[in-house]
DSSP file (Angstrom, degrees, kcal/mol; ACC not computed):
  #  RESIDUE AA STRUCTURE BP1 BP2  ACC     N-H-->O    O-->H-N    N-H-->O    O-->H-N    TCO  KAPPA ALPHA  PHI   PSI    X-CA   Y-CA   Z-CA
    1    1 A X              0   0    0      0, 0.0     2,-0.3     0, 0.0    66,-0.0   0.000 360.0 360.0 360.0 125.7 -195.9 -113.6   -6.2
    2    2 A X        -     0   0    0     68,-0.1     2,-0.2     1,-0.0    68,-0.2  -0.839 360.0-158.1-114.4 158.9 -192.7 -112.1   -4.7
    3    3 A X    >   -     0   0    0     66,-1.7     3,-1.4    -2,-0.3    67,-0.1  -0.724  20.5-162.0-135.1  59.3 -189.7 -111.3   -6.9
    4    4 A X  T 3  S+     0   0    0     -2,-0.2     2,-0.5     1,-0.2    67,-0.1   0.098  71.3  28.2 -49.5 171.2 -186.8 -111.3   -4.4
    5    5 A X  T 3  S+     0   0    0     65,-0.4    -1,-0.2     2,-0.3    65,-0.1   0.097 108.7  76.7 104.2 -50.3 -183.5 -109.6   -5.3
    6    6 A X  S <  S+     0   0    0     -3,-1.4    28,-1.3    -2,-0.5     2,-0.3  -0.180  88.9  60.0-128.3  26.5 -185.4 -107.2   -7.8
    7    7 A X  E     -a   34   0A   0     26,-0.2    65,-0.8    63,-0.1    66,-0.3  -0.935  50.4-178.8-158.8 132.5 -186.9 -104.9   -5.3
    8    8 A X  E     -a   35   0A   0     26,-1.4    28,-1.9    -2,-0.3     2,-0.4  -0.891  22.0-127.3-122.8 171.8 -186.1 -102.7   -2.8
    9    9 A X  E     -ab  36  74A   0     64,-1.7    66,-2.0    -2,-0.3     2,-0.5  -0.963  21.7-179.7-108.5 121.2 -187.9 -100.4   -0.4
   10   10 A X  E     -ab  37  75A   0     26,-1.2    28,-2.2    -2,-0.4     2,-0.7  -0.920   7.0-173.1 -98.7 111.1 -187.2  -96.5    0.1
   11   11 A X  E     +ab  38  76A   0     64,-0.9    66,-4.2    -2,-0.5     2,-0.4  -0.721  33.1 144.7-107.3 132.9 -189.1  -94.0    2.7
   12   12 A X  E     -a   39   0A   0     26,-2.9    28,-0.6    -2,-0.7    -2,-0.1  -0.988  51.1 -60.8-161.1 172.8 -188.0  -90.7    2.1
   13   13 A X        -     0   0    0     -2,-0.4    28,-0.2    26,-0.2    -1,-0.1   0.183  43.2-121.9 -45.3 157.3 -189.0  -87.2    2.0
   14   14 A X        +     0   0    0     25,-0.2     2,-0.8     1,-0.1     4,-0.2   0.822  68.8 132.2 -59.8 -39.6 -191.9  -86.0   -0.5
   15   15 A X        -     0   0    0      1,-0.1     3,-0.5     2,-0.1     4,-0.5   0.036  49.5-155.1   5.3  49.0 -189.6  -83.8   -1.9
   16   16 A X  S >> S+     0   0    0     -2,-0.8     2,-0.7     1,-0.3     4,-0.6   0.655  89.8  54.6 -28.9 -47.0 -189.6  -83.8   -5.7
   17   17 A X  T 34 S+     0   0    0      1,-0.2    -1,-0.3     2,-0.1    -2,-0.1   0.069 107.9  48.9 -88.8  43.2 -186.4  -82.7   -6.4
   18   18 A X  T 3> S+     0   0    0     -2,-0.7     4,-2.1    -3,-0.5     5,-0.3   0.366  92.3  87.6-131.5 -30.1 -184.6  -85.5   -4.2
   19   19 A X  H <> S+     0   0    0     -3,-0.5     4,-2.5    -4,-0.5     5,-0.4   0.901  87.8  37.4 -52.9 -71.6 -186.7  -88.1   -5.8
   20   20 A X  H >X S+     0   0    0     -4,-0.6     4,-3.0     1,-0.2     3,-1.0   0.890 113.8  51.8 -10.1 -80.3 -184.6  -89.0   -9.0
   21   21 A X  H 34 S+     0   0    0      1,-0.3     4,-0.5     2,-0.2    -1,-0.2   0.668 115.7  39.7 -63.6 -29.8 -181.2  -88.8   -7.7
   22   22 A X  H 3X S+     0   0    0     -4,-2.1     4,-3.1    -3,-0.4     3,-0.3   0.799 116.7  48.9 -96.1 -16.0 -181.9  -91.2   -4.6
   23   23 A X  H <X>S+     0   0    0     -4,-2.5     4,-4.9    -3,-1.0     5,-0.6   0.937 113.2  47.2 -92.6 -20.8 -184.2  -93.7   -6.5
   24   24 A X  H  <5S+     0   0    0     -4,-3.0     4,-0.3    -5,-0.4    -1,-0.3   0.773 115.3  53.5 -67.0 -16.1 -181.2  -93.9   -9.7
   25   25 A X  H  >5S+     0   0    0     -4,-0.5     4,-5.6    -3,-0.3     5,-0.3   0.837 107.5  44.7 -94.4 -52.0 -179.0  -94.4   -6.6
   26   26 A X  H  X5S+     0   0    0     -4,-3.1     4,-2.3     2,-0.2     5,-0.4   0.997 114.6  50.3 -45.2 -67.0 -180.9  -97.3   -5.0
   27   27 A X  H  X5S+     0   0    0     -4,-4.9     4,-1.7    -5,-0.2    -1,-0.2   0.919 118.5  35.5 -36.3 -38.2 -181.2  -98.9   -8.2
   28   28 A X  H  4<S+     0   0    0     -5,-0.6    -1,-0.2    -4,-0.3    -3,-0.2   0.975 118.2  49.8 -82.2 -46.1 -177.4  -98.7   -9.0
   29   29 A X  H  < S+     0   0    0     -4,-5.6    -1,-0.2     1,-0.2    -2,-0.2   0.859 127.6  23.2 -79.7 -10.8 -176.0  -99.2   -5.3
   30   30 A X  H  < S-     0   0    0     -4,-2.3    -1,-0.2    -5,-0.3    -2,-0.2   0.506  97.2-128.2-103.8 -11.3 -178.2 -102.4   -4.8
   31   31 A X     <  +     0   0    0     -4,-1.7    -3,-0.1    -5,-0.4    -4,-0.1   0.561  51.4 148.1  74.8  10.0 -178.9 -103.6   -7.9
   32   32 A X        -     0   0    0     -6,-0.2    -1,-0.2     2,-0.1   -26,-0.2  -0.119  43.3-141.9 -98.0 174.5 -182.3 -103.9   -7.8
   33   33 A X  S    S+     0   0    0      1,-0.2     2,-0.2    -2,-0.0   -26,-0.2   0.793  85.3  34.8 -96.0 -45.9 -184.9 -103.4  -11.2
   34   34 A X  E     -a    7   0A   0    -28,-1.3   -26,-1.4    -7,-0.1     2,-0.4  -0.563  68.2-143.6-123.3-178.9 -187.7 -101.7   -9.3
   35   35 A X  E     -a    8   0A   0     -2,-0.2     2,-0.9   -28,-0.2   -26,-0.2  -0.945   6.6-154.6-134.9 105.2 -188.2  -99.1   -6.3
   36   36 A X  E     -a    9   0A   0    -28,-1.9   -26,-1.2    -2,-0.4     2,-0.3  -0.795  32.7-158.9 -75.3  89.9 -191.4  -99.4   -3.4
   37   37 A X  E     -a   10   0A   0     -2,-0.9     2,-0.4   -28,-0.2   -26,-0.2  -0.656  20.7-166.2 -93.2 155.6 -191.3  -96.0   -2.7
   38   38 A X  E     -a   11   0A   0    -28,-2.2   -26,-2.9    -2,-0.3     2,-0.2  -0.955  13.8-166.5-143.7 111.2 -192.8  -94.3    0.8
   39   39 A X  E     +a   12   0A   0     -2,-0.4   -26,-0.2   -28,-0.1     2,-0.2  -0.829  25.5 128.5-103.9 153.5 -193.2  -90.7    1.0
   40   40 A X    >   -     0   0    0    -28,-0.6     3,-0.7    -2,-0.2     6,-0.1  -0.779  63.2 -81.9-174.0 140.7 -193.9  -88.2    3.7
   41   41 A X  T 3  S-     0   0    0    -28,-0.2     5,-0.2    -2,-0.2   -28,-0.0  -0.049 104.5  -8.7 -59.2 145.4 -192.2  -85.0    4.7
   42   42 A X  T >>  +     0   0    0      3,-0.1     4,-1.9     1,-0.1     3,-0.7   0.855  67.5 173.4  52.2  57.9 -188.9  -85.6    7.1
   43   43 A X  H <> S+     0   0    0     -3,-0.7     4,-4.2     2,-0.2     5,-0.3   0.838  75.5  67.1 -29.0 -57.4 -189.3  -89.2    7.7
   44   44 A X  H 3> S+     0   0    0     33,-0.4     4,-1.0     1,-0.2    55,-0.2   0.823 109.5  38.3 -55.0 -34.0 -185.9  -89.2    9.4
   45   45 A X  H <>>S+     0   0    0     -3,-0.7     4,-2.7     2,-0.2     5,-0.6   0.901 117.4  51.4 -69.9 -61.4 -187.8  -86.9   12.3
   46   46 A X  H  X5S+     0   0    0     -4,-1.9     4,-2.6     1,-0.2     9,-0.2   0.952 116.0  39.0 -49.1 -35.8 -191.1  -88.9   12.1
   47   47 A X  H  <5S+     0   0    0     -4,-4.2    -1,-0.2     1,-0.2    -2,-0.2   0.998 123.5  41.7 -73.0 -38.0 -189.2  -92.2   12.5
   48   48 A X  H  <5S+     0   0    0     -4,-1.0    -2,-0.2    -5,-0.3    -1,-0.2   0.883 133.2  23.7 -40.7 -62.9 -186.6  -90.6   15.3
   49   49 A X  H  <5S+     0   0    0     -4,-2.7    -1,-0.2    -5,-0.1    -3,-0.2   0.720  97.4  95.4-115.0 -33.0 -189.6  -88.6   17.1
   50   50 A X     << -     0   0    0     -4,-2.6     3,-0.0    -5,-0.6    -4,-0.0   0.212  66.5-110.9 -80.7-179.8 -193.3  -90.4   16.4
   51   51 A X        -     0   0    0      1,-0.0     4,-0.3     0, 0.0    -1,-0.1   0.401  38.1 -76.9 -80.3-148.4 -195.0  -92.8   18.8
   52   52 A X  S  > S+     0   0    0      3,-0.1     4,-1.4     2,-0.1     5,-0.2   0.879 123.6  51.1-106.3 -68.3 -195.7  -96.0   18.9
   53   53 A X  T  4 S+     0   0    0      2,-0.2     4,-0.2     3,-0.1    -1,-0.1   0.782 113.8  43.6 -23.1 -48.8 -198.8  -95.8   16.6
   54   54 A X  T >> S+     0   0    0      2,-0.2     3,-2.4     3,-0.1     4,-0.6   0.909 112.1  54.7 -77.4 -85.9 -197.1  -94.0   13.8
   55   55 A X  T 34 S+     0   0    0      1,-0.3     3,-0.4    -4,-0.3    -2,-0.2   0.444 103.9  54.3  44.9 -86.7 -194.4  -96.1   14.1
   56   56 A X  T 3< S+     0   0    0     -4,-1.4    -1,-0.3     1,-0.4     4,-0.2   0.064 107.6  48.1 -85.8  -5.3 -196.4  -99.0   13.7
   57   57 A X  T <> S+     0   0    0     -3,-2.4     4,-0.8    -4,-0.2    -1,-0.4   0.779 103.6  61.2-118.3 -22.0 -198.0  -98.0   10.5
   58   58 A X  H  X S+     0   0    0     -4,-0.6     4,-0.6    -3,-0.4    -2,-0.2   0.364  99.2  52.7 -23.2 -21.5 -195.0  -97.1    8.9
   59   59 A X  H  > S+     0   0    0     -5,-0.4     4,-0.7     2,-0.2     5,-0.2   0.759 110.5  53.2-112.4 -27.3 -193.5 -100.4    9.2
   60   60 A X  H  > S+     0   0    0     -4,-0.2     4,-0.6     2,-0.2    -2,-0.2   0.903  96.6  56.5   7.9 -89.9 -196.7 -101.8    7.5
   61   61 A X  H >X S+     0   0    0     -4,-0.8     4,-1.3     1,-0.3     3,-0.6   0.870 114.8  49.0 -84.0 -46.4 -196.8  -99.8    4.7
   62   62 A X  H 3< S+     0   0    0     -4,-0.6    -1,-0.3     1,-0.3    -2,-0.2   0.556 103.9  57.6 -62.7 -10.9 -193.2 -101.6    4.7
   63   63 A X  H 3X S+     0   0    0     -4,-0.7     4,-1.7     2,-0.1     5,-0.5   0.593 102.1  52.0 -73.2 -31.2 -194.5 -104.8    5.2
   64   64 A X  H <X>S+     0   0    0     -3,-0.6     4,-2.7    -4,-0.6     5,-0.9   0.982 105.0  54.9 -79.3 -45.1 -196.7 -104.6    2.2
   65   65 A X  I  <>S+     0   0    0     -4,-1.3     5,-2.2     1,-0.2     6,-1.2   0.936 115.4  40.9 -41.5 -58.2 -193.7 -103.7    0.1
   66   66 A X  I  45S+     0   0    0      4,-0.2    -2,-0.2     3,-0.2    -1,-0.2   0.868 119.7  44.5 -74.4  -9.5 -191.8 -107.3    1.7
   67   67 A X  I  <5S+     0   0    0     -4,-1.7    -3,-0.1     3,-0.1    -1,-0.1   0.889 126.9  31.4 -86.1 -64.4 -195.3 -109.7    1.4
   68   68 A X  I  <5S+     0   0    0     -4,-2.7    -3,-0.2    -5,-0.5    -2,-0.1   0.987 135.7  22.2 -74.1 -56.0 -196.1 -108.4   -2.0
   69   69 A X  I   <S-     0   0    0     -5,-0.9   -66,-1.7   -67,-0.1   -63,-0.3   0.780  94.7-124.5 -73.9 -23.3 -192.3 -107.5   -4.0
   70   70 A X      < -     0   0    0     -5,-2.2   -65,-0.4   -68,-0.2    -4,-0.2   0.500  45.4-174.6  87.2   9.9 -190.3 -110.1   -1.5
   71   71 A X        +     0   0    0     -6,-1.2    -1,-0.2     1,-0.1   -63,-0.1  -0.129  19.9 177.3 -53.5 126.9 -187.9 -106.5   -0.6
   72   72 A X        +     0   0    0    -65,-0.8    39,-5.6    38,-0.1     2,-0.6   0.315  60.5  66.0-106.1  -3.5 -185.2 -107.7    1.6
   73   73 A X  E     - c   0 111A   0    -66,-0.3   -64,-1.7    37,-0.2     2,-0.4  -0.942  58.0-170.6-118.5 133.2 -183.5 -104.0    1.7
   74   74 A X  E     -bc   9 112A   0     37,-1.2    39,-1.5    -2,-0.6     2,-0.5  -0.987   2.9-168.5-114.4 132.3 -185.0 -100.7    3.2
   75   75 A X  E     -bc  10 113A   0    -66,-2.0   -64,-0.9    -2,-0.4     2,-0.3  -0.978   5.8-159.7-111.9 118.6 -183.3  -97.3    2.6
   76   76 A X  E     -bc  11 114A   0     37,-1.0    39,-1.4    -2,-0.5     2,-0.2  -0.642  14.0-148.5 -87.7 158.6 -184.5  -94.6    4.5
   77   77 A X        +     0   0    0    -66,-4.2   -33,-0.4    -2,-0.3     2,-0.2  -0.544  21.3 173.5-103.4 147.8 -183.7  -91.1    3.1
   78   78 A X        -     0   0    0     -2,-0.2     2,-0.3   -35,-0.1   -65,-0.1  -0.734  13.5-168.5-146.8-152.3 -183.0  -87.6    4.5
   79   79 A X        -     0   0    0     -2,-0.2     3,-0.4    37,-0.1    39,-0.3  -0.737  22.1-110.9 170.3 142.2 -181.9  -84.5    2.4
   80   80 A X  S    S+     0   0    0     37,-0.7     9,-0.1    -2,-0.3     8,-0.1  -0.694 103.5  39.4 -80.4 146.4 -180.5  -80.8    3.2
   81   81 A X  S    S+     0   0    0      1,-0.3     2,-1.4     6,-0.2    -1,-0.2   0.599  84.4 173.5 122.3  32.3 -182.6  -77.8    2.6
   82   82 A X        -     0   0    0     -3,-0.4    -1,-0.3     5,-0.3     3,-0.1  -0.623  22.2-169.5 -81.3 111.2 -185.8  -80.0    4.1
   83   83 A X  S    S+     0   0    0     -2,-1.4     3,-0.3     1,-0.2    -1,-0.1   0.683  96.5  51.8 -39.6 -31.3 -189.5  -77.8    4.5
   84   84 A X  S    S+     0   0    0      1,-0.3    -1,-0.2   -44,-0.0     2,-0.1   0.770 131.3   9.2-104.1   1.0 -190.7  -80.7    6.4
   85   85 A X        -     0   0    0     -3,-0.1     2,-1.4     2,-0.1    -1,-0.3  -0.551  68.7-177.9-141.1  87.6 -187.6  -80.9    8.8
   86   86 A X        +     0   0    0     -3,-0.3     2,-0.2    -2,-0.1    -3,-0.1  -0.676  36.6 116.3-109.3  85.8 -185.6  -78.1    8.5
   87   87 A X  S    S-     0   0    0     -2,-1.4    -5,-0.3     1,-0.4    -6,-0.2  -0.754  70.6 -48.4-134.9 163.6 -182.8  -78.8   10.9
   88   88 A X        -     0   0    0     -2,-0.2    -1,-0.4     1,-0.1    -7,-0.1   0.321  38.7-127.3 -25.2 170.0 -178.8  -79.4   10.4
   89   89 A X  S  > S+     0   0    0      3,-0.1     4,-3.1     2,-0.1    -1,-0.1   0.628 118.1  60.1 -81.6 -32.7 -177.4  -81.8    7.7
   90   90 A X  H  > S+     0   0    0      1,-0.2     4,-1.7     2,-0.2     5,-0.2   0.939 111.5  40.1 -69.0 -34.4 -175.5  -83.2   11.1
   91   91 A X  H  > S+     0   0    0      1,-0.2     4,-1.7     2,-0.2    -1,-0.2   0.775 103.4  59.8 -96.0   8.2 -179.2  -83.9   12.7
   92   92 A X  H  > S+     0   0    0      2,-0.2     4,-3.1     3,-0.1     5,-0.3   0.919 109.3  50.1 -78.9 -39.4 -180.9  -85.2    9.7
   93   93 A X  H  X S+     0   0    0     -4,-3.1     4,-1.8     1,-0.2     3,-0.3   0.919 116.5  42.0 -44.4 -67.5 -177.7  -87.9   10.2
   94   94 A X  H  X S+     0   0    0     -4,-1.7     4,-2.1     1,-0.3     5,-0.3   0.831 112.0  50.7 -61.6 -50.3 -178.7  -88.4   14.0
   95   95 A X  H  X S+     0   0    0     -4,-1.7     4,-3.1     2,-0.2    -1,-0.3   0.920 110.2  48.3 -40.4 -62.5 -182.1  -88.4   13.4
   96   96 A X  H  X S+     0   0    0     -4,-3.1     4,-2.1    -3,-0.3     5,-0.3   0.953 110.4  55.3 -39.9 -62.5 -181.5  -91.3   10.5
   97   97 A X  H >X S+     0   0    0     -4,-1.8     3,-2.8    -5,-0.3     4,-0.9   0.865 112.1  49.0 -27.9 -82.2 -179.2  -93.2   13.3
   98   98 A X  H >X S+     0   0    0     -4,-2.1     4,-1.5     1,-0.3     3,-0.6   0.752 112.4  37.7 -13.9 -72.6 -182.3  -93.0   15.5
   99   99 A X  H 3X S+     0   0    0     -4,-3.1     4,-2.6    -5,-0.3    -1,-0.3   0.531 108.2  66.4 -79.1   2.7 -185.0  -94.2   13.5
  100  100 A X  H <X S+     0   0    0     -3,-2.8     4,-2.1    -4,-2.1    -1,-0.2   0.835 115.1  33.4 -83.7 -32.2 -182.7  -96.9   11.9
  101  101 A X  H <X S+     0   0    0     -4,-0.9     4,-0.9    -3,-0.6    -2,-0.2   0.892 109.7  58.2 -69.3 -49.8 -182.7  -98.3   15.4
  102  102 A X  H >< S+     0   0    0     -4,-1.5     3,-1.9     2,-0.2     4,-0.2   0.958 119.0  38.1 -60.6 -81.7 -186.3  -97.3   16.3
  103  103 A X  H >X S+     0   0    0     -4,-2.6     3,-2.2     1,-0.3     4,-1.0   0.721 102.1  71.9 -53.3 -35.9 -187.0  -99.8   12.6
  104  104 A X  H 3< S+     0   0    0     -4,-2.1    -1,-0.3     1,-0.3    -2,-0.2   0.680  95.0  51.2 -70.1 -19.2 -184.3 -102.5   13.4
  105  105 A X  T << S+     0   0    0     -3,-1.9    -1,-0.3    -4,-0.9    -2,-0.2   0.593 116.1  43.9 -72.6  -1.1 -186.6 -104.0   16.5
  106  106 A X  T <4 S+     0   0    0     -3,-2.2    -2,-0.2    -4,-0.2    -3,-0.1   0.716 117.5  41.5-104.4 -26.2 -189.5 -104.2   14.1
  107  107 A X    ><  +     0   0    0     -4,-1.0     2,-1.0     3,-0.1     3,-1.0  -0.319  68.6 177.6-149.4  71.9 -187.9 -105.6   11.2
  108  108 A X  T 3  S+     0   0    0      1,-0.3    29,-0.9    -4,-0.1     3,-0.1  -0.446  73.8  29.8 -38.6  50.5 -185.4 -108.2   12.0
  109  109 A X  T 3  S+     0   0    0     -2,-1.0     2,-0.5     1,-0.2    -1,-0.3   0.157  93.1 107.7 167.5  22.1 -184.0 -109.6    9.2
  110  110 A X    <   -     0   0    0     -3,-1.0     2,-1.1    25,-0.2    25,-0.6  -0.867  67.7-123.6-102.2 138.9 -184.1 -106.6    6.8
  111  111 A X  E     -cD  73 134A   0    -39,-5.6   -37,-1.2    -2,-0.5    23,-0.3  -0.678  28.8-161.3-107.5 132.7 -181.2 -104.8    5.9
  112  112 A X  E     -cD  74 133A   0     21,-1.9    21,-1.5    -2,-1.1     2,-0.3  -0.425   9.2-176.0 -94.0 153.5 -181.6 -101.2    6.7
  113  113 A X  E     -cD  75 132A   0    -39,-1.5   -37,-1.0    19,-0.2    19,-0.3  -0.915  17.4-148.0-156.5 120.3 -179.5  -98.3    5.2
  114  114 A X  E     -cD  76 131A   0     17,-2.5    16,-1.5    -2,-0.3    17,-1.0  -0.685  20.9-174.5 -88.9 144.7 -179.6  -94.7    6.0
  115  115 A X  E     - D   0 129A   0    -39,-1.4     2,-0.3    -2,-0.3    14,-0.2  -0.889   9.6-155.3-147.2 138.4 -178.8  -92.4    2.9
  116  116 A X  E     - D   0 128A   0     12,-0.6    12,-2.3    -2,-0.4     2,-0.6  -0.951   5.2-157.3 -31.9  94.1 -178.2  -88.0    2.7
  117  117 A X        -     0   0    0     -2,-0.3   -37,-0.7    10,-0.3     2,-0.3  -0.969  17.9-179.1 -88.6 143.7 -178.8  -86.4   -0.3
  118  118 A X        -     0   0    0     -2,-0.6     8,-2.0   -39,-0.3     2,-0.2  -0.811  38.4 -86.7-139.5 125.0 -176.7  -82.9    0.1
  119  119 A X        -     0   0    0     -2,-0.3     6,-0.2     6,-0.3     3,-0.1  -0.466  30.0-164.6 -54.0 123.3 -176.8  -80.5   -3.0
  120  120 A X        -     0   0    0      1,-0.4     2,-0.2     4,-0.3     5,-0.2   0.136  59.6 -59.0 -76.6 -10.7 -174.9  -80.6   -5.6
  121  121 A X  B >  S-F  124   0B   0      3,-0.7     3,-2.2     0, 0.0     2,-0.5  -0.692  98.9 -27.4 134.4-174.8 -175.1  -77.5   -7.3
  122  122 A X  T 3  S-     0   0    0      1,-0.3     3,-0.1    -2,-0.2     0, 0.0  -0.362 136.6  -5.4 -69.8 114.6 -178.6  -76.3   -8.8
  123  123 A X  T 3  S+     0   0    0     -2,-0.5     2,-0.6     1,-0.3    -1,-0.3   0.902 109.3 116.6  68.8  36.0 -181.1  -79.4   -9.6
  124  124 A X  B <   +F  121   0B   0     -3,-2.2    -3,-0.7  -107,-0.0    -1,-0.3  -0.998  41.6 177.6-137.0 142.7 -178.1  -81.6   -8.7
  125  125 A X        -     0   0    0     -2,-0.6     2,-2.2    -6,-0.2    -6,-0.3  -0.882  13.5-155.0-131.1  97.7 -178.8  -83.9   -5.4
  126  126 A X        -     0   0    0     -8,-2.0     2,-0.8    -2,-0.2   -10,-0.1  -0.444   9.4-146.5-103.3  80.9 -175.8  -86.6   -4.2
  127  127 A X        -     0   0    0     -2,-2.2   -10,-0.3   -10,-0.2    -8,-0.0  -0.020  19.9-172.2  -9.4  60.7 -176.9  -89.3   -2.5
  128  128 A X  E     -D  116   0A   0    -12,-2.3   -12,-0.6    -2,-0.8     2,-0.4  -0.341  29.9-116.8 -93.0 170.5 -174.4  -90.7    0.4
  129  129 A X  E     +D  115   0A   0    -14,-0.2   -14,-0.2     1,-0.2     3,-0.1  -0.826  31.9 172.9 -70.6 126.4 -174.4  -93.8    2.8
  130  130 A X  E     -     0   0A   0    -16,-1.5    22,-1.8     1,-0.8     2,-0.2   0.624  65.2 -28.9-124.5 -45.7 -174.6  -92.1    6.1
  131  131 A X  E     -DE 114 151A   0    -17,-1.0   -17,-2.5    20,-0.2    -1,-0.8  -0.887  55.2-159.3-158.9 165.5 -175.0  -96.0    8.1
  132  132 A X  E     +DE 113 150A   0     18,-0.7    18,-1.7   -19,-0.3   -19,-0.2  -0.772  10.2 172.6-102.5 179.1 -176.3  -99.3    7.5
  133  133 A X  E     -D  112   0A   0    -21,-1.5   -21,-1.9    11,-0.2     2,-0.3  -0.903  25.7-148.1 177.3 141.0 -177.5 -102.5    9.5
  134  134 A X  E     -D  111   0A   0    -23,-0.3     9,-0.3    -2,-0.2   -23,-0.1  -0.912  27.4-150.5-135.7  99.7 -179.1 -106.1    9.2
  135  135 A X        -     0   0    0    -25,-0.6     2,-0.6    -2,-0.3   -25,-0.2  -0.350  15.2-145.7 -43.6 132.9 -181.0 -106.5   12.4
  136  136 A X        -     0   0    0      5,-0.3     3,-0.4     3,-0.3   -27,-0.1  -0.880  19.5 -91.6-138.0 129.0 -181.1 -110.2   13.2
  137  137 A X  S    S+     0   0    0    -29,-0.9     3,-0.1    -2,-0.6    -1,-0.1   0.376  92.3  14.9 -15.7 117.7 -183.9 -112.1   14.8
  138  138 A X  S    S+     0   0    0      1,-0.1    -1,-0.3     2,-0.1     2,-0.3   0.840  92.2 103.1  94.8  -5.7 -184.5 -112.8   17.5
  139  139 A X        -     0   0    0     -3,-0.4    -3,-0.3     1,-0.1    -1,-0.1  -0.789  62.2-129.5-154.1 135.8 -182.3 -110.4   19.7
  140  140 A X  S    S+     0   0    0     -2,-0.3     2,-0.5     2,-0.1    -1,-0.1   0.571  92.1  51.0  -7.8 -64.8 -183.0 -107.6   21.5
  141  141 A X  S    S-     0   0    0     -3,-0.1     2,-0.4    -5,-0.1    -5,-0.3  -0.762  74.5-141.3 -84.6 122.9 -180.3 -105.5   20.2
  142  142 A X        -     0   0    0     -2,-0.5    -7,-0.2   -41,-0.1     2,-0.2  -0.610  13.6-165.1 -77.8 132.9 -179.6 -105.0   16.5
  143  143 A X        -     0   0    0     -2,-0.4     2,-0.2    -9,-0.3    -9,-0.2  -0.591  13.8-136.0-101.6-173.4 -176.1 -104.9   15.2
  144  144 A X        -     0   0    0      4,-0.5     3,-0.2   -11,-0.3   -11,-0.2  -0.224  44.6 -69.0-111.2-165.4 -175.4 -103.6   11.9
  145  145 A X  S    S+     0   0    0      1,-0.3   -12,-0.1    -2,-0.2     4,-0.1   0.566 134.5  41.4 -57.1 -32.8 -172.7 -105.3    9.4
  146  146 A X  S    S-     0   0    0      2,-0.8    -1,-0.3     0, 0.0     3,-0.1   0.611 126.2 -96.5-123.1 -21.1 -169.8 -104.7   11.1
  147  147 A X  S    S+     0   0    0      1,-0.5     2,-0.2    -3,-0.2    -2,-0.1   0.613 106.6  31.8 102.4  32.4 -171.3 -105.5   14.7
  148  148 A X  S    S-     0   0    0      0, 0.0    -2,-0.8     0, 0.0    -4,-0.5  -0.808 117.2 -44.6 171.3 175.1 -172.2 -101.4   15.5
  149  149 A X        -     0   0    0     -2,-0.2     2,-0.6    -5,-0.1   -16,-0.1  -0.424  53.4-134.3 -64.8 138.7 -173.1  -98.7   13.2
  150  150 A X  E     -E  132   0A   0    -18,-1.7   -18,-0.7    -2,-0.0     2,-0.3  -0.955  20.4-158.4-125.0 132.3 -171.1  -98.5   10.1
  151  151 A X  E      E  131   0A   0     -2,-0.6   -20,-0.2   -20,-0.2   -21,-0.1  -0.653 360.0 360.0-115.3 121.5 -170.2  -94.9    9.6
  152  152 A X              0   0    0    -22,-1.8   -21,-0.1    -2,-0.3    -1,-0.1   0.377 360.0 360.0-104.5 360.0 -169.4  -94.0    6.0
């Protein structure tokens, strides 16, 4: 039974202390009731950097999310002060760019959204829109919304 509308998907970091702040952020900027989270440290590197194999179970584990909840949205995640990618806040963006591309030939009709959490003070995490995109079927290239990345 799928429940479009009332789900979304997030892969993000393991992180605990990012966890909250991005999932109250999904909820509120999409509107959705519930959140199919997928964790593993850096994501934004693994999707950017991994192979075809990794890859390819990662969009899966995001398939299972769209069969079973009917989730039409995926937000991938990054965060500053990351253990499992501890690089710039400007290349966790590029990374995100990457692997937003990397997903958008795999998953054509989803709309994909790259989010930063950046610290906020101590235990405070602020979520931003870094790019979105709705890949569309059925051609090579994916555009985003705007017909290119849209750069918040």
């Amino acid at each position: 039974m799928t429940v479009p509308d009332r789900f979304a998907t997030l892969y993000t970091c393991i992180d605990g202390r990012i966890q909250r702040a991005l999932e109250t952020w999904v909820r509120e900027h999409l509107g959705v009731e519930y959140v199919d989270t997928i964790t593993e440290p850096g994501p934004e590197a693994v999707l950017a950097t991994s192979g075809e194999q990794s890859l390819s179970q990662i969009v899966e584990k995001i398939g299972i999310s769209q069969r079973a909840h009917g989730s039409t949205t995926l937000v991938v995640a990054a965060h500053s002060d990351c253990a499992g990618n501890p690089v710039s806040d400007e290349e966790h963006r590029n990374q995100l760019h990457q692997g937003l591309s990397r997903l958008a030939e795999r998953l054509c009709g989803t709309k994909l959204l790259a989010v930063h959490a950046s610290r906020c003070g101590e235990r405070c995490w602020e979520p931003e829109l870094v790019a979105e995109m709705m890949p569309t079927c059925g051609d090579a290239s994916a555009l985003d919304l705007d017909g290119g990345w849209h750069e918040l």
